[in-house]
C-alpha positions in Angstrom: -16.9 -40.9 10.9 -13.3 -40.4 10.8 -12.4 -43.6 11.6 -14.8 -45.1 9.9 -14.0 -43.0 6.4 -10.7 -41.2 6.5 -9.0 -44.3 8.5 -8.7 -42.2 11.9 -6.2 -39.9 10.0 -8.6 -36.4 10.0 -7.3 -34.2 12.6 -9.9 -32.8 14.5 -10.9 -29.1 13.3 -9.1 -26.2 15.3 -11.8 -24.6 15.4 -15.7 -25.1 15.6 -17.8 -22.1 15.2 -22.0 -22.2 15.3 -23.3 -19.7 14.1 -27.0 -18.9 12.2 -26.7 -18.4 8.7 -29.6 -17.9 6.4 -27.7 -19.8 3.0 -25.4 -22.3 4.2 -25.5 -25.4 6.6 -21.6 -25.1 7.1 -18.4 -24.2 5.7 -14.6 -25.2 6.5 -12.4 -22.4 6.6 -8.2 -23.5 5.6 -5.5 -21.6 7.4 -2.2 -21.1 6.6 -0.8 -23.7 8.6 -2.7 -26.6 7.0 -5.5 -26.4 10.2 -9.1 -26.1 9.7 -12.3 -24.3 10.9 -15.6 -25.4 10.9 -18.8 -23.2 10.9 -21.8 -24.7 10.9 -25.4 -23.7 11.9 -26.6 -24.9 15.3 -29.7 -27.1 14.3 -31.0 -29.3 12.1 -34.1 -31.1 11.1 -32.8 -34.6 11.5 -29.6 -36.1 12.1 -29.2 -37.8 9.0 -29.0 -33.7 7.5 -26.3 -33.0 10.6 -24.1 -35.8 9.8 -24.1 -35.6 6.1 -23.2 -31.8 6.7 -20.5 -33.1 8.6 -19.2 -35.4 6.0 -18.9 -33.2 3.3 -16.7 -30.8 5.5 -14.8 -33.5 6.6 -14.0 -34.1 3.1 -13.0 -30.6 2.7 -10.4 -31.1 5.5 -8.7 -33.9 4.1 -8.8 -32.1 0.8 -7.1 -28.8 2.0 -4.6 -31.4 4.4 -3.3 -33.0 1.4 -3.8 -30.6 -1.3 -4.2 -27.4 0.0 -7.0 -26.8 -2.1 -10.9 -27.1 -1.9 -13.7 -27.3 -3.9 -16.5 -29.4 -5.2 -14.5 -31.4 -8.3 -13.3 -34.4 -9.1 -11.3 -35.1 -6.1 -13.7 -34.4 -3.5 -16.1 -36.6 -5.5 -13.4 -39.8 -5.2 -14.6 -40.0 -1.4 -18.6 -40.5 -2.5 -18.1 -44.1 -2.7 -16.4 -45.0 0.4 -18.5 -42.7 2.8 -21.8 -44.3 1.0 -20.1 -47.8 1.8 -18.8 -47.1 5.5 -21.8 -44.3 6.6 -24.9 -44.8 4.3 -24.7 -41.2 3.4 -24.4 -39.4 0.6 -21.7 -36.9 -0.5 -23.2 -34.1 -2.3 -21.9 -30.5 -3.4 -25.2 -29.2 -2.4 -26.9 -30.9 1.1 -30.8 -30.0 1.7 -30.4 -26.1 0.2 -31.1 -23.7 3.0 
């Protein structure tokens, strides 16, 4: 997916954590330095879910990479088009609630 939606450009996260978690698929933590964490819960009911899950924090990375801010506005909705195009998957704010 990187190379396919972020042109190869997304550094891989510095960290990946799975963990259970009864309210959340995933989340992507920003340091200080510009790196990012991902936690993210270790199964899921299809692959489809896991990927789209990934996406979206993807998204997050890029977003805290070149703004050092995230969130669920404008901005991270620019991407919705292109990962449909190049992925078939949809960006959402909310994936398949837990």
């Amino acid at each position: 997916m990187n190379a396919a939606v972020f042109y190869g450009k997304l550094p891989n996260p510095k960290e990946i954590k799975f963990i259970e978690h009864k309210t959340s698929w995933a989340w992507a933590i920003p340091d200080e330095h510009g790196a990012v964490s991902m936690s993210i819960v270790p199964k899921f009911k299809t692959r489809r879910l896991f990927l789209t899950i990934v996406v979206h924090e993807m998204v997050h990375g890029w977003e805290h990479m070149h703004h050092k801010r995230m969130g669920h506005g404008k901005r991270f909705f620019e991407w919705k088009y292109r990962i449909r195009r190049t992925t078939t998957l949809r960006l959402e704010r909310l994936v398949g609630e837990r």
